[in-house]
C-alpha positions in Angstrom: -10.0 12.9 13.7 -7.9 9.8 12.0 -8.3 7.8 9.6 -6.6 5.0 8.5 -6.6 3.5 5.1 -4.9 0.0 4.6 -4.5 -2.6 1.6 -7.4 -5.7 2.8 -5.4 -8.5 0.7 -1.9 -8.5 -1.2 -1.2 -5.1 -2.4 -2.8 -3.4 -5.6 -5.7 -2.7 -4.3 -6.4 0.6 -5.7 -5.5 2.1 -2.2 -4.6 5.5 -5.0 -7.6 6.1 -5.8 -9.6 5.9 -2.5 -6.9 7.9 -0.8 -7.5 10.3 -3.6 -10.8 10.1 -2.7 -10.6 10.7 1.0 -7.6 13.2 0.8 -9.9 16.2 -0.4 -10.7 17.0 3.0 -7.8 15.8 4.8 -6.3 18.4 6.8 -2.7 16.2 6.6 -1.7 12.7 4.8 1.2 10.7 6.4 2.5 8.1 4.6 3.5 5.5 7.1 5.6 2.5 6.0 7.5 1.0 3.2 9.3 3.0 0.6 9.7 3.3 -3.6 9.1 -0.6 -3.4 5.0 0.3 -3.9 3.0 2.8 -6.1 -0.3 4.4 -6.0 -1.7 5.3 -9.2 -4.2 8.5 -9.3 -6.8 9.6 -12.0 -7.7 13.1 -11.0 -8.9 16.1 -13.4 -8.2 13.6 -16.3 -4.3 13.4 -15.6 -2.8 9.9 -14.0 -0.1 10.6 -11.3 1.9 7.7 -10.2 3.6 8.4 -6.7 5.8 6.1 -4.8 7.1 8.4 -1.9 4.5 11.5 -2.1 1.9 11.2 -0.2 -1.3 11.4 -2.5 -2.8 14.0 -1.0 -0.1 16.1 -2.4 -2.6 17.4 -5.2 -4.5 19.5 -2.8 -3.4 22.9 -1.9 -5.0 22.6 1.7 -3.0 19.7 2.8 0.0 18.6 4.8 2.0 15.8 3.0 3.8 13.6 5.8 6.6 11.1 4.7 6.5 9.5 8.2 9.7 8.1 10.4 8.2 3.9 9.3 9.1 4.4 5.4 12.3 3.7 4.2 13.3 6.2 1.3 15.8 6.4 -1.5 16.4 10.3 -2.2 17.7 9.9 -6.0 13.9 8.2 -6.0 12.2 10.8 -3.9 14.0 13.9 -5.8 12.8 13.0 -9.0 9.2 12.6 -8.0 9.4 16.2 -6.5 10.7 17.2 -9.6 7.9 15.7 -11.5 5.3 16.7 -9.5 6.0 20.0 -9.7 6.7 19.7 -13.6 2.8 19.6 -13.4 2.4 22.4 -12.0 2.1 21.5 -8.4 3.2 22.8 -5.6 5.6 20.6 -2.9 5.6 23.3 -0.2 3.6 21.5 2.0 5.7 18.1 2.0 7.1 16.9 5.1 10.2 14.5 5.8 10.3 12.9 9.0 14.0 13.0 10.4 13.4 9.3 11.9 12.2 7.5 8.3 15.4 6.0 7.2 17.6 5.7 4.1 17.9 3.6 1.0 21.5 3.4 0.7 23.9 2.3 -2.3 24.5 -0.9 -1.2 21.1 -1.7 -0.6 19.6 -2.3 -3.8 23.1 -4.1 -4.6 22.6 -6.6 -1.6 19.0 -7.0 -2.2 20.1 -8.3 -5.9 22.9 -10.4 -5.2 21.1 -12.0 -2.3 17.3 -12.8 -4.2 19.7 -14.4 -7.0 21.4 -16.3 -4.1 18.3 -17.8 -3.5 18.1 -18.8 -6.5 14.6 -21.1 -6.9 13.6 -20.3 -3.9 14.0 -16.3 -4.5 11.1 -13.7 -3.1 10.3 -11.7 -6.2 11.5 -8.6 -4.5 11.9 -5.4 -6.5 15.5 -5.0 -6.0 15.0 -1.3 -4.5 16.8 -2.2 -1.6 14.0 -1.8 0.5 14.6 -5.2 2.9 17.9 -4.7 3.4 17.2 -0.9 4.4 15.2 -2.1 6.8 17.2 -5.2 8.4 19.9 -2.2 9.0 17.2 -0.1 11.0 16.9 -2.9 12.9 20.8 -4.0 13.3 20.6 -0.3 14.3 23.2 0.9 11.6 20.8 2.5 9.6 21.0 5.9 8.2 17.7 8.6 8.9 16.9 11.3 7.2 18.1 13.7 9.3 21.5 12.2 9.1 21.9 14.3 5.9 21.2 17.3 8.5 24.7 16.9 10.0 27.8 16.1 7.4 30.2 15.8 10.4 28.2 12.9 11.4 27.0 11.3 8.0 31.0 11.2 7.3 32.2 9.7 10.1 29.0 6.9 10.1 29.2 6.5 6.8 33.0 5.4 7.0 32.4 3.4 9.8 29.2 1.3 8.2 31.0 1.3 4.4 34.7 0.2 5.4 33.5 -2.6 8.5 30.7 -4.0 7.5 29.2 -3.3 3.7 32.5 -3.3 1.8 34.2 -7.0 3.3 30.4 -8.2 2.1 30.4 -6.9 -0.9 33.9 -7.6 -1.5 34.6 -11.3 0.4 30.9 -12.8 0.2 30.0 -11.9 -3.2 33.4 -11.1 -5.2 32.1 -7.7 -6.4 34.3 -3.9 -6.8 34.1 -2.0 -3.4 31.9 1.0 -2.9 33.7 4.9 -2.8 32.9 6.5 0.1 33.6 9.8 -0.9 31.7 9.7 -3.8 28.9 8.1 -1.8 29.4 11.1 0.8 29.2 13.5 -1.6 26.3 12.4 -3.1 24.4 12.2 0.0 25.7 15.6 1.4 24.3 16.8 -1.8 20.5 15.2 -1.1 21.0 16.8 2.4 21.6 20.2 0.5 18.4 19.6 -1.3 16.4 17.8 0.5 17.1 19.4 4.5 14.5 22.7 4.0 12.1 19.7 4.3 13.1 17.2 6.8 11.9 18.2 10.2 10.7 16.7 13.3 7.9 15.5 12.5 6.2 14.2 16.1 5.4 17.7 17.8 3.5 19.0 14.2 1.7 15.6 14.2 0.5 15.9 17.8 -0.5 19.7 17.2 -2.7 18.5 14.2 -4.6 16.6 16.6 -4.8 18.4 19.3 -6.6 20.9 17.1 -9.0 18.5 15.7 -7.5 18.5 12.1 -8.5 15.6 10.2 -5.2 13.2 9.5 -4.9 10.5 6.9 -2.7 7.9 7.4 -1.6 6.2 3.5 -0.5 2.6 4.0 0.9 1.1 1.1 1.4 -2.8 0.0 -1.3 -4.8 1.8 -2.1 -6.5 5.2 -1.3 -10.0 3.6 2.0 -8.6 3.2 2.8 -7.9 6.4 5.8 -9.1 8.1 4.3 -10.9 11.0 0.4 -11.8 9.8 1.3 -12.3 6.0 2.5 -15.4 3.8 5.8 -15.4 5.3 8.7 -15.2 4.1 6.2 -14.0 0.9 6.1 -10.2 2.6 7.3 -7.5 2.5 9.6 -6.1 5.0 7.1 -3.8 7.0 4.0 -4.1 8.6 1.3 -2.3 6.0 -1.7 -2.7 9.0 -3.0 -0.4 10.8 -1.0 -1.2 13.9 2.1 -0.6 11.1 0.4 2.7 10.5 0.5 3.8 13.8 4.1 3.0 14.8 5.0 4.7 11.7 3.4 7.6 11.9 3.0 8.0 16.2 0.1 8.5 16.5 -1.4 6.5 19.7 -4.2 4.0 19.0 -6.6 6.0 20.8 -6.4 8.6 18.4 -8.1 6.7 15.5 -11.7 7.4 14.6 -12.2 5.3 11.4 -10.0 2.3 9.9 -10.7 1.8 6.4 -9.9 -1.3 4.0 -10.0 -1.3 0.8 -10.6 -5.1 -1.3 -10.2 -5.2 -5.1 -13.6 -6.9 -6.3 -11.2 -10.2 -7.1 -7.8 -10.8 -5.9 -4.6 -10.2 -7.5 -0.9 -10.8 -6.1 2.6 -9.8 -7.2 5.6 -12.4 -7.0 5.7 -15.7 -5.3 4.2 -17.1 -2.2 0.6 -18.8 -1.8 -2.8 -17.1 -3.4 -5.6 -20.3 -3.0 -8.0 -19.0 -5.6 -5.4 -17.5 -8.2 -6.7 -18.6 -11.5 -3.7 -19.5 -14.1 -5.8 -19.8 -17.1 -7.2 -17.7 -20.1 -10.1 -16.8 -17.3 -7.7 -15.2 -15.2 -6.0 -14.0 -18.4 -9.1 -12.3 -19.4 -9.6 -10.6 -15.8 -5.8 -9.8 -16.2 -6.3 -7.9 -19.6 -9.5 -6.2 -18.6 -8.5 -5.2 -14.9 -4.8 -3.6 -16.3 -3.3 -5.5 -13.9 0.4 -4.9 -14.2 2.2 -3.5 -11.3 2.2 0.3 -11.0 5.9 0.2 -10.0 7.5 -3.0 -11.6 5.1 -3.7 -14.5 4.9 -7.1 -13.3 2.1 -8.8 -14.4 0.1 -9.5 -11.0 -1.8 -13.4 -10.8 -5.1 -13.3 -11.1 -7.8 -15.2 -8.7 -11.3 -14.9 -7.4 -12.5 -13.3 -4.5 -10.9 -14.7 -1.0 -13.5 -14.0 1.6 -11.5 -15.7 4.3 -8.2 -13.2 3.3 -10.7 -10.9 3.6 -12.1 -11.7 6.7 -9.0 -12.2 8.4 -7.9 -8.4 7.2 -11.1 -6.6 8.9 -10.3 -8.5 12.1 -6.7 -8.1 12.0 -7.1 -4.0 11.3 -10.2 -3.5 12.9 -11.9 -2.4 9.5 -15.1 -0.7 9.7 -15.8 0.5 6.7 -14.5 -0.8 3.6 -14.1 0.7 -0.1 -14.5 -2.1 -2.7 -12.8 -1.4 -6.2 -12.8 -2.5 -9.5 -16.1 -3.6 -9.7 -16.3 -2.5 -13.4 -14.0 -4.7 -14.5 -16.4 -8.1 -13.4 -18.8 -6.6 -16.1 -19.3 -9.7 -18.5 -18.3 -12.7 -15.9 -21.1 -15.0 -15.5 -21.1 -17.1 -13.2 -18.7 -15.0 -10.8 -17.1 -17.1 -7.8 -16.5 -16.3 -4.2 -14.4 -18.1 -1.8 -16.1 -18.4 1.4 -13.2 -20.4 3.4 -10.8 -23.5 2.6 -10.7 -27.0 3.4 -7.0 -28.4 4.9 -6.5 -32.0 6.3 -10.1 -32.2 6.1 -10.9 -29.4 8.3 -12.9 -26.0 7.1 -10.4 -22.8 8.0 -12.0 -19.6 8.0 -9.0 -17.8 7.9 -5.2 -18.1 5.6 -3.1 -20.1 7.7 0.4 -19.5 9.2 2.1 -22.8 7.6 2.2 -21.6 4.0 2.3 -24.9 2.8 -0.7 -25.8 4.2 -2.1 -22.5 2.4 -1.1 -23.4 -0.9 -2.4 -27.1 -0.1 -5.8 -26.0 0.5 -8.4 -26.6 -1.4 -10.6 -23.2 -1.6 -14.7 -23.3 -1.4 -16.7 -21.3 -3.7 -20.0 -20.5 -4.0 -21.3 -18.6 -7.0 -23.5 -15.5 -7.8 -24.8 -14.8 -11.4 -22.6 -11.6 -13.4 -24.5 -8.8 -14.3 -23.7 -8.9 -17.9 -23.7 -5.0 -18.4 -21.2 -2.0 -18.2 -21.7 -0.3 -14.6 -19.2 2.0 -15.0 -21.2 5.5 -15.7 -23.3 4.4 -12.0 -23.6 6.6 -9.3 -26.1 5.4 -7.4 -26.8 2.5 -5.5 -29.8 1.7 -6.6 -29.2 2.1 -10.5 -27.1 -0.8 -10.0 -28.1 -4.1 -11.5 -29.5 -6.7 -9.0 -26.8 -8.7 -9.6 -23.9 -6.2 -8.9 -26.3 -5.8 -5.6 -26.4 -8.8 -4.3 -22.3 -9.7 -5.0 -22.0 -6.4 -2.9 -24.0 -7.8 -0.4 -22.9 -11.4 -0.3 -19.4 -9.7 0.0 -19.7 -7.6 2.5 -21.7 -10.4 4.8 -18.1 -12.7 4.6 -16.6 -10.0 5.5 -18.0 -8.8 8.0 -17.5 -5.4 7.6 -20.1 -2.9 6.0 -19.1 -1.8 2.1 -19.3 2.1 2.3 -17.6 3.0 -1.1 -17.6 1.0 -4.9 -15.2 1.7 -7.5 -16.6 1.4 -10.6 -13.5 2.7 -13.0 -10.6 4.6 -12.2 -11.7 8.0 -12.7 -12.5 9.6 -9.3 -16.0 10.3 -10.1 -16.7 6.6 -10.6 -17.2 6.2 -7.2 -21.2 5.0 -5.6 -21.1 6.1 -2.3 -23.4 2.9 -0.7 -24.5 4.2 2.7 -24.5 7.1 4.7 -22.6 5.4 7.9 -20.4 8.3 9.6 -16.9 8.3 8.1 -14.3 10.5 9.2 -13.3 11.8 5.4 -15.7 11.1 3.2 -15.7 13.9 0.2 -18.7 16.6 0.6 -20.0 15.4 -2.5 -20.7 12.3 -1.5 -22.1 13.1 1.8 -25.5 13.6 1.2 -26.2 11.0 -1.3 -28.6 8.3 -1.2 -29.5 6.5 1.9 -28.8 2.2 1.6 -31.1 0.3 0.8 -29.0 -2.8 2.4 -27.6 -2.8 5.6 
């Protein structure tokens, strides 16, 4: 039994939380693409856990924690969550490395730097992690894995291959800066491998066991599905593919496999660095939402731009990933909005587009159309029920979840995990026992 749980618009979608949610009864999370570049913030028991590597289900003694062979991973980054994690009195035994996911290496955040400021004005708003350039050297196939730290012969005679032919004449001829040591690179990494090789395995035959029996897997995307590499505002992505079909090849598990793919949409949109968002809002509205929602970024702090609901970013996710359920967050944090807009579509050169387009200059052209739905005007955060919601918050579920095609299963309404309404009883693969035996819908 799979699921998989992706990011519907631009990242930040509360993905933490849900997965949280939904990782109670997971048998095994896997954690399938990008690396320390994205964050998941958790509430659980009344303590907040950030992770950026750790798969979230780590907080449950039952359950197999999967970094996956599609995520790129620093260890300096990945040691020190460990470390933390376990400061709290949890236990990392049952964490997993895949010996194919692949290594941030020294030069990697250096590159990613020097290159964003080469762009100068017309610069990405990457982290600086060195998360693209990790993955531009899987795919110029002089990338390092993690079970490169495995064998020291090997990692030695690599590593002075990649440092001394290729990184160091860039480093030192295109952008004037001091070499990188290799030994002192080498010994830092033989160290991680020390540290780090008790949990590095091969990942694929444990996988395929886990379903063979049945066990019900969780695969944890990170980022979001406008992100992605191919189907997102490019160049404005990130440097995986954080769908479902990303989720798969980073995790191998075969299509077939998958029961349930989830999305989860933040009640209103927010983005993260440059790159088109039609209904952002960049005034003392979106200011307000801003304030209200805490939207800063979990692992930058980067204020994230503020906008209304985008049904046709929306739309396009649930067709692109084949969503059939999704979890709508932040709810809560639309309390005192009246009237609250929706974006149903956009208008370009005079024609009505359902869906973002490719050209990102038509996108940031286009002239969004709203409709708009009266706020509730009252605190819905202590809800658990469906139908102790105001008619209001109803019908904005509803008007929702008709543009996006895709039936609404789970509402956020704060961060804790118990501020979740379970809406329907629809069959999902993970859904927590508490919530199984709720209410029945009284919308379809």
């Amino acid at each position: 039994m799979v699921t998989i749980l992706v990011g519907g618009q631009w990242g930040d979608e509360g993905k933490g939380k849900i997965i949280d949610l939904l990782s109670e009864n997971a048998d095994m999370v896997i954690r399938s693409q990008g690396g320390n570049n994205a964050g998941h913030t958790v509430v659980n028991a009344g303590q907040e856990f950030r992770f950026h590597l750790i798969p979230s289900g780590i907080l449950y003694p039952n359950t197999t924690c999967v970094i996956g062979n599609g995520v790129v991973l620093d260890p300096r980054v990945l040691l020190e969550e460990m470390e933390q994690v376990q400061s709290r009195g949890i236990s990392i035994d049952r964490l997993l490395i895949s010996d194919r996911a692949h290594l941030i290496m020294p030069w990697h955040p250096i590159l990613d730097k020097l290159e964003e400021e080469q762009r100068g004005d017309d610069r990405l708003g990457t982290t600086w992690r060195g998360i693209g350039p990790a993955y531009a050297d899987k795919v110029r196939r002089i990338g390092f894995r993690a079970g490169d730290l495995q064998k020291p012969r090997f990692l030695e005679k690599k590593l002075s291959f990649v440092l001394s032919k290729i990184k160091n004449p860039i480093l030192e001829q295109l952008y004037h800066v001091k070499p990188l040591d290799r030994q002192a690179i080498l010994d830092e990494y033989t160290g991680y491998g020390e540290r780090l090789g008790p949990y590095i395995q091969d990942i694929f035959p444990i996988i395929h066991r886990a379903l063979g029996r049945n066990d019900r897997v969780l695969l944890e995307g990170a980022q979001g599905s406008m992100l992605d590499l191919d189907f997102g505002t490019y160049p404005y992505v990130t440097s995986s593919s954080p769908t479902a079909g990303g989720a798969l090849t980073g995790s191998g598990i075969p299509p077939t496999a998958v029961d349930l793919t989830m999305g989860v949409f933040k009640a209103y949109t927010t983005r993260v660095g440059y790159g088109p968002m039609p209904t952002e809002l960049d005034n003392a509205l979106g200011e307000q939402i801003r304030k209200i929602g805490v939207e800063y970024g979990t692992t930058t702090g980067r204020p994230r731009r503020v906008g209304w609901f985008d049904a046709a970013v929306a739309r396009y996710s649930v067709v692109l990933n084949g969503i059939g359920s999704i979890a709508l967050t932040k709810l809560d944090v639309l309390d005192g909005f009246d009237p609250i807009r929706i974006c149903t579509g956009y208008v370009s050169k005079g024609e009505l587009q359902e869906f973002p387009m490719a050209n990102i200059s038509h996108l940031k052209h286009c002239e969004p159309v709203y409709e708009e739905l009266p706020g509730w005007g009252s605190s819905i955060a202590g809800l658990r029920r469906p139908e102790d919601l105001p008619k209001a918050a109803r019908r904005y579920i509803d008007r929702l979840e008709q543009l996006c095609r895709a039936p609404i299963d789970i509402v956020s309404v704060g961060p804790a995990r118990d501020q979740t309404i379970r809406m329907s009883s629809r069959p999902q693969t993970l859904v927590p026992r508490q919530h199984q035996q709720q209410h029945q819908p009284s919308h379809s």
